[in-house]
N, C-alpha and C positions, 0 to 999 in steps of 0.2 A: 423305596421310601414313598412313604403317602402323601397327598395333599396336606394335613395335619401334623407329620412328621416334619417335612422341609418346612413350614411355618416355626418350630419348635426350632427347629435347627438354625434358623433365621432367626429367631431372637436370640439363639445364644452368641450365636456370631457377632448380630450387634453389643452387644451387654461386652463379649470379650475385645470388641474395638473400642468401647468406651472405657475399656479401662487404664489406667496412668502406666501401667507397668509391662505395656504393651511393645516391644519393641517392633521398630521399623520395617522389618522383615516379614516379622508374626502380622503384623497389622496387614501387609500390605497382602499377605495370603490370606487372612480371613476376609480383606474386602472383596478380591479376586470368586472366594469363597461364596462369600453372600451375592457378590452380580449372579454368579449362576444357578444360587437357589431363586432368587428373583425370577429371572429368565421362565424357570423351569414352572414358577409358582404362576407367572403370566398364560403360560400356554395351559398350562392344566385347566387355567375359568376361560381360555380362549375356548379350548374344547367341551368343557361342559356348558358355556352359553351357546357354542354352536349343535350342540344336543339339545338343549331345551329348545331353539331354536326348531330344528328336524322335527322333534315331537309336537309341536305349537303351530305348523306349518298349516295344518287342517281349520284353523281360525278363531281353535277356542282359547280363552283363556289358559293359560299354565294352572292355576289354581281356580277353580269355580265354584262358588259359595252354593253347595246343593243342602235345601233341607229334607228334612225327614219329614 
């Protein structure tokens, strides 16, 4: 699953804890559920800011406004 997928998947899991007819059990797997798309969603921007990071290393800006 992608970046974008577990996002999707994370709001569905909240949307289904926010709902009334939620039983106890169900809820308490969908939070269990959603801690570890968090988790998983934390380390995926860990590793792509420690990419831009590696690539940015040489001093320039990540984005640099070049004209034509």
């Amino acid at each position: 699953m992608n970046f974008s997928e577990k996002m999707a998947e994370l709001d569905k899991t909240l949307k289904n804890l926010e709902g009334e007819t939620t039983s106890l059990e169900d809820a308490l797997a969908e939070f269990e559920k959603g801690i570890t798309l968090v988790k998983e969603c934390r380390l995926y921007l860990e590793e792509a800011k420690q990419k831009v990071t590696l690539l940015t290393e040489s001093g320039e800006e990540p984005f640099i406004d070049r004209k034509e």
